[in-house]
N, C-alpha and C positions, 0 to 999 in steps of 0.2 A: 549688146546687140541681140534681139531676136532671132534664134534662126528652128528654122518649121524642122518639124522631128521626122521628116521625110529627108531631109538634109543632112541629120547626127548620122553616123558610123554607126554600123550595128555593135560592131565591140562595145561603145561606149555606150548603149541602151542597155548591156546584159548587165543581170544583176550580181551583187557584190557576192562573194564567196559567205553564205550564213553562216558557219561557224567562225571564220574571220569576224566579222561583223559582230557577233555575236560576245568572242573573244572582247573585241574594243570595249565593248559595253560595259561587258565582266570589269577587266581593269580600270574602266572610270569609276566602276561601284566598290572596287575594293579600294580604292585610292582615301575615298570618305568613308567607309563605312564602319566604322568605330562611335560615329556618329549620326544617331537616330535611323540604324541601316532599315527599319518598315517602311519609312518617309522615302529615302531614296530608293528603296524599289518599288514603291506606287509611283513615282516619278517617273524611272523610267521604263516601269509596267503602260507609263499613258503619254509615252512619246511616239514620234511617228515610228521610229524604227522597230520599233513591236507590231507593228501594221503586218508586220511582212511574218506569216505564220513560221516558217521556217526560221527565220531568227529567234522568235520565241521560243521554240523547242529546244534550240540550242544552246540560248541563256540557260534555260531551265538544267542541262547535261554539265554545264559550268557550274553550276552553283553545286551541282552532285558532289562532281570532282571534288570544288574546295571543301563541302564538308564532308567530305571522306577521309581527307587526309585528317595530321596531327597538328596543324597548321589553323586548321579554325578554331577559333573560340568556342567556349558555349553557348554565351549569348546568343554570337552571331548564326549559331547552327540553329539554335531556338527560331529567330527572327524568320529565318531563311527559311524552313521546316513551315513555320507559320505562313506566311508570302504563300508558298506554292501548294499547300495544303495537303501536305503530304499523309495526313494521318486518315484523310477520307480518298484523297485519289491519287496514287504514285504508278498507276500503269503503266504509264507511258515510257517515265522513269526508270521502273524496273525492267521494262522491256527492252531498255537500248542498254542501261549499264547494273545489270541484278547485282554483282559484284558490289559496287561500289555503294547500291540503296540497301545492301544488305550492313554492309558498316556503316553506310548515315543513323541508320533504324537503332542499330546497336547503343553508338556513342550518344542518340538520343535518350535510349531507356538509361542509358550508365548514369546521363547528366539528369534524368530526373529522379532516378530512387540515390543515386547524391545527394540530390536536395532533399528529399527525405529523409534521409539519413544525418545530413546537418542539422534541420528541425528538432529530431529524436536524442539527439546527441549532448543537450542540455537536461535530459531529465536522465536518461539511459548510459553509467558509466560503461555498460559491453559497445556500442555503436563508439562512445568517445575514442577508448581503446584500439579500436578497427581504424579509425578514420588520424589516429597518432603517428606520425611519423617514424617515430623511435618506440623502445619499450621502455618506459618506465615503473613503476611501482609495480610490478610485476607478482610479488611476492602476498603482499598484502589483499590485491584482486582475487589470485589465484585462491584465495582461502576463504573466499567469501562464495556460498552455496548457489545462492540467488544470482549473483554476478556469471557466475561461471552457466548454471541452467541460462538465465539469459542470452549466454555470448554462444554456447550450442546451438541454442535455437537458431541465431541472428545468422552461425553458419553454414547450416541445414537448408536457411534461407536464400543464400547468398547464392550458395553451390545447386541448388534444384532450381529456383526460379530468376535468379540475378546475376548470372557467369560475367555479365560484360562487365559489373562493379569492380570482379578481380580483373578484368584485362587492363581497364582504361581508368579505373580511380584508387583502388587501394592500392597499399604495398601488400604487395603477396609474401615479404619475408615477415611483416608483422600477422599480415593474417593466418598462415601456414606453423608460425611460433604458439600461436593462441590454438591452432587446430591441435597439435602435439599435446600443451597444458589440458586441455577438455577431453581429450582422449585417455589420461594417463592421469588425473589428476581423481581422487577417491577420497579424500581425509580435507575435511573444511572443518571453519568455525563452529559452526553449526552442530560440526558434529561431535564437538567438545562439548556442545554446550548440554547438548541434548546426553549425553556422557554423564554430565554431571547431572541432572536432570535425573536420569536414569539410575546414579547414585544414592542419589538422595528416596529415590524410591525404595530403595533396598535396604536403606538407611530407617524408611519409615516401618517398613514392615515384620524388621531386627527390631525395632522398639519396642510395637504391637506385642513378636512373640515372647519377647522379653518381660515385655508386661502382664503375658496372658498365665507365662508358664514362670514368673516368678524370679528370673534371672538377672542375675545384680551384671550392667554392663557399663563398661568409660563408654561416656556419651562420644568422647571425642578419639579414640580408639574407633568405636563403630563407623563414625563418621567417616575417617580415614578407609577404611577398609569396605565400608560398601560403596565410595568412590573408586578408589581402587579396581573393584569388581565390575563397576559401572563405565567405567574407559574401558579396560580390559574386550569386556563383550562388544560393547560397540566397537572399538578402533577394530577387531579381529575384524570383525563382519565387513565395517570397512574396507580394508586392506587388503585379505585373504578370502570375501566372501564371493561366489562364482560371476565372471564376468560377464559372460553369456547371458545369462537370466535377468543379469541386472537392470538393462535394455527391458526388457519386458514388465518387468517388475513395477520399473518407473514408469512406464506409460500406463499400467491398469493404474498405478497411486495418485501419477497424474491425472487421471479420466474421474477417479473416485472421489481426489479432493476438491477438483474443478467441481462436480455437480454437488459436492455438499456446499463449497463457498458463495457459488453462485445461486442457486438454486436452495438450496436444504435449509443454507442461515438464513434466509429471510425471512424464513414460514414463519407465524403468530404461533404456531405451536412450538418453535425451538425459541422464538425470542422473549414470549413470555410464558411458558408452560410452567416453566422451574419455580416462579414467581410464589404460587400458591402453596406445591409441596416443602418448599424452604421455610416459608413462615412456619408452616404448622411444627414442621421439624426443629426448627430452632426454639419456638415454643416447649415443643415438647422439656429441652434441656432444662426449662426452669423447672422442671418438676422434682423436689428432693428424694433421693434415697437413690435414684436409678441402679437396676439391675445389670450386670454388665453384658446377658447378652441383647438387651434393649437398649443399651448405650453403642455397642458394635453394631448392631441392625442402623440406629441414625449415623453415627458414624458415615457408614458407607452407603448410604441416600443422601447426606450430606454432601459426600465427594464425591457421587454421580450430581449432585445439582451445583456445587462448584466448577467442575468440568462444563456441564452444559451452559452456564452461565457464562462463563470464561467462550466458550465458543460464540455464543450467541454476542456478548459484548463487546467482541473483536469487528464488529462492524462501526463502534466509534471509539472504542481507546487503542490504543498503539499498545509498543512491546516497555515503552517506560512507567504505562499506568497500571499494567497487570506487577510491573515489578513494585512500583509504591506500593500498591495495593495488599501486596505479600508481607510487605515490611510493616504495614499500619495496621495489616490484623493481626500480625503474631503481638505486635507492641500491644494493643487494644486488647487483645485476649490476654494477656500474660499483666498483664496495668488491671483490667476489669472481672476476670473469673481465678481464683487461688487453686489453679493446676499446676503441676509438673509439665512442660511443653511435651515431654518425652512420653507422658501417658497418653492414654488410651482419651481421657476427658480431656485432657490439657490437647492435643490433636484436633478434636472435634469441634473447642472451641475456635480455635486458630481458623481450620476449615471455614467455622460459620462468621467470623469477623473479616478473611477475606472477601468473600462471597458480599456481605456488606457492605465493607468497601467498595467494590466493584458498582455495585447497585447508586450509592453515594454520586461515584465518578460522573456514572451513564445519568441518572436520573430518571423521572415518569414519562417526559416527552412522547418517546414513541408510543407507549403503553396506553396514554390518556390519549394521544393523536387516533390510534387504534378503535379507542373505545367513543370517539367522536365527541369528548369533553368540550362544551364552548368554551370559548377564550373568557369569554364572562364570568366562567365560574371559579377561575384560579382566585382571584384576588377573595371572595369569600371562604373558600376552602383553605387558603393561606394563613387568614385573619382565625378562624376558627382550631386551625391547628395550632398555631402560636399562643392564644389563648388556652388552650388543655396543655400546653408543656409550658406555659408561665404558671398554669391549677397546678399539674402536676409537682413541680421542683418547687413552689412559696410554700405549699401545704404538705411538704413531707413530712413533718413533724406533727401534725396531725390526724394523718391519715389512719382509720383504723385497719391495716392490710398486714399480713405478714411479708417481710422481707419476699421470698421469692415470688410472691405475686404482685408485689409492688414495682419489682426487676422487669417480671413479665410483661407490663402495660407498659412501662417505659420504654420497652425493647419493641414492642407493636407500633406505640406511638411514634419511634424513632423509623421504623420501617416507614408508615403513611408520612413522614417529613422527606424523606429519600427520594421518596416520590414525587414529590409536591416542589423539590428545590434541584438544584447542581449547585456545586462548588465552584464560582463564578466570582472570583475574588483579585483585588491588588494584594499582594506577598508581605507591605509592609500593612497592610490593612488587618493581613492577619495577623501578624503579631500583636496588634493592640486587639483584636480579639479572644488572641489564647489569654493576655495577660488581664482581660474582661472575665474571663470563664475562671482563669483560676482565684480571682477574686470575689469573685458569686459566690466559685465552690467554699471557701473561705469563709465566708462571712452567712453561711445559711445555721441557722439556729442549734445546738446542741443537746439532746441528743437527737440522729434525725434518719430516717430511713434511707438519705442519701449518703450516709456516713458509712455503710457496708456494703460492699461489694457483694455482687457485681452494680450495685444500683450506683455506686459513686461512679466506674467509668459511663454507665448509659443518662445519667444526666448531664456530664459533660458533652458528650454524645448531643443529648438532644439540644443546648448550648451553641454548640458549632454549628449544627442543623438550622437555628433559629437564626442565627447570622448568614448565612448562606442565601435561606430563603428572605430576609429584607434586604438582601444587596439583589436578588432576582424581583422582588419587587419594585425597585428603585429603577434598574436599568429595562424593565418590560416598558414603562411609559419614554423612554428616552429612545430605544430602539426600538417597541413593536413585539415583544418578543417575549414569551414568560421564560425561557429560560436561557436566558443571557446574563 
């Protein structure tokens, strides 16, 4: 039945109590809202009962509420945050309940540098650690340099610009356990290694004057004992060296080796400057009779260009290619030049068969990329050098040359192959080609310039070389690529 609104009761025209009203709302949207909660607040953001501004405002104070409390999820703080758009306009909000938009705001930033934090947390074991419930391997972490600088940082981070992660996502007895460790903790791996490192330095330089000044020493006596020497200094420094400073110390180290790694190694002057002065210098060593203080002079331009080299090639070999690399030139010097390791020459070669190694590993890529080589021209400069080290090693028995300058072209020529290839090999591919090379070596004529060292290891040398570069020839047309 009709009845004219001059006839309703004014009580029953007046309007419903909005935050009442506004309440009901709330509880029909918490009721579902586990389920697509954006959906049903555009829904009932476009029913009649949002007509009435007042109800609006007071939905919006509801939704505060729940997500202020411990009680909402993240999701749904997300959704809700998103809905009323709180990151461009929360005025209204903060004006009726600051309190409470001040902890929405919070457990928002906790819930997203969370998320970031779980993202990071698969490459970065200090964030894994933080975000572990328990402590585990504790022991092991702690002793790792980089681990530990990491988890410093991650808590410096946490504490200056992230306070809400310790209220509302970590455990604060695991992160407060690891604040104690990073505080207190001075003696890592690292610094054994570097220990030993440091040993063997003192170890080298015991040989030198052993050598210079004549003195009969047990190799393995010295060894022991500039080890020894070499923990000693460093663990002291370690352990007992001033606390205070160390703070400072580390951030000028860290500022100085940040702008050489990022900045310094790239330059064409550190990545290939060494390139030039090595050859010459490794040259030089074929020259017979050497003087020994012209043998000390390359010496130590040697092992300034091994160092810069080693720097400069740490932008593509890791910490297991510089260790082959050490193992394959002592082998390779000690197999191809008749030194004592322990001398002054038996050293320098070692130095300079490193260093080649090295060279081997990295390859010409960047150098020829540098120098703006077309792709066009690998395969004839390939063909051209393979042909002068098949002239070279068929006609050694011909050749009218003396030994060390027959050593020396081989050693140039083995350089320009270095360049021209990588070691881009299957494992079992190489064994059929060491057992290729030593059958070469084998069967090349008697008597033959490759029969004396050092020209016997640099023909094997330039052997491996040639296998290298026809497997980089093979896989350029399959991938695109000269040196794959």
């Amino acid at each position: 039945v009709f009845t004219p609104a001059w006839e309703v009761p004014e009580a029953a025209l007046a309007p419903a109590n909005p935050m009442d009203e506004a309440r009901r709302l709330w509880s029909g949207f918490l009721a579902g809202a586990m389920v697509q909660p954006r959906h049903r607040l555009r829904q009932i953001a476009a029913g009649d009962d949002m007509l009435n501004m007042d109800v609006r405002d007071c939905f919006e104070l509801c939704a505060v509420q729940h997500c202020a409390s411990e009680i909402c999820g993240d999701d749904l703080r997300l959704s809700i945050a998103e809905h009323f758009d709180w990151d461009r306009d929360a005025a209204f909000a903060m004006r009726e309940l600051p309190a409470q938009m001040f902890e929405v705001f919070a457990r928002l930033r906790a819930t997203t540098a969370y998320q970031k934090m779980l993202g990071g947390a698969e490459h970065d074991p200090a964030i894994k650690a933080l975000l572990s419930l328990k402590l585990g391997k504790t022991r092991a972490l702690s002793m790792d340099a980089a681990f530990m600088k990491s988890m410093r940082h991650l808590q410096r981070s946490i504490r200056s610009d992230h306070p809400e992660l310790l209220t509302y996502k970590l455990d604060r007895t695991v992160f407060e356990f690891w604040e104690q460790q990073t505080a207190s903790k001075r003696y890592y791996t690292q610094t054994a290694l570097y220990s030993a490192a440091l040993g063997l330095g003192f170890f080298i330089a015991g040989a030198l004057a052993a050598a210079r000044f004549d003195v009969s020493m047990n190799p393995f006596v010295g060894l022991l004992l500039a080890e020894a020497l070499g923990f000693a200094v460093l663990g002291a420094f370690a352990l007992y060296g001033p606390a205070m400073p160390a703070a400072t110390l580390r951030h000028r180290w860290d500022a100085l080796t940040g702008e050489l790694i990022h900045s310094h190694r790239y330059r064409p002057a550190v990545q290939f400057g060494w390139l030039a002065p090595y050859a010459l210098l490794s040259l030089a060593l074929f020259i017979p009779g050497l003087p020994l203080p012209a043998l000390a002079l390359i010496a130590l331009l040697i092992a300034i260009c091994l160092l810069v080299a080693s720097f400069a090639n740490s932008v593509a070999l890791g910490i297991w290619s510089y260790l082959i690399a050490a193992v394959a030139g002592v082998m390779f010097a000690t197999y191809s030049f008749p030194a004592r390791l322990v001398s002054l020459e038996g050293l320098v070669y070692a130095m300079t068969a490193m260093t080649a190694v090295q060279l081997l590993f990295r390859g010409g890529a960047d150098l020829l990329a540098s120098l703006a080589m077309p792709v066009q021209r690998f395969l004839p400069a390939r063909l051209a050098w393979l042909a002068g080290a098949t002239g070279l090693i068929a006609s050694a028995h011909l050749l009218p040359l003396s030994p060390p300058l027959y050593a020396a072209i081989l050693w140039i020529w083995a350089l320009a192959g270095m360049l021209l290839s990588r070691p881009s090999i299957h494992m079992y591919f190489g064994y059929l080609g060491a057992l290729a090379i030593r059958f070469a070596a084998d069967s090349l004529p008697q008597p033959s310039l490759l029969s004396q060292p050092p020209a016997s290891g640099l023909g094997l040398l330039l052997m491996a070389i040639a296998i290298f570069m026809v497997v980089n020839m093979k896989r350029q047309h399959e991938h695109q690529h000269p040196y794959l």
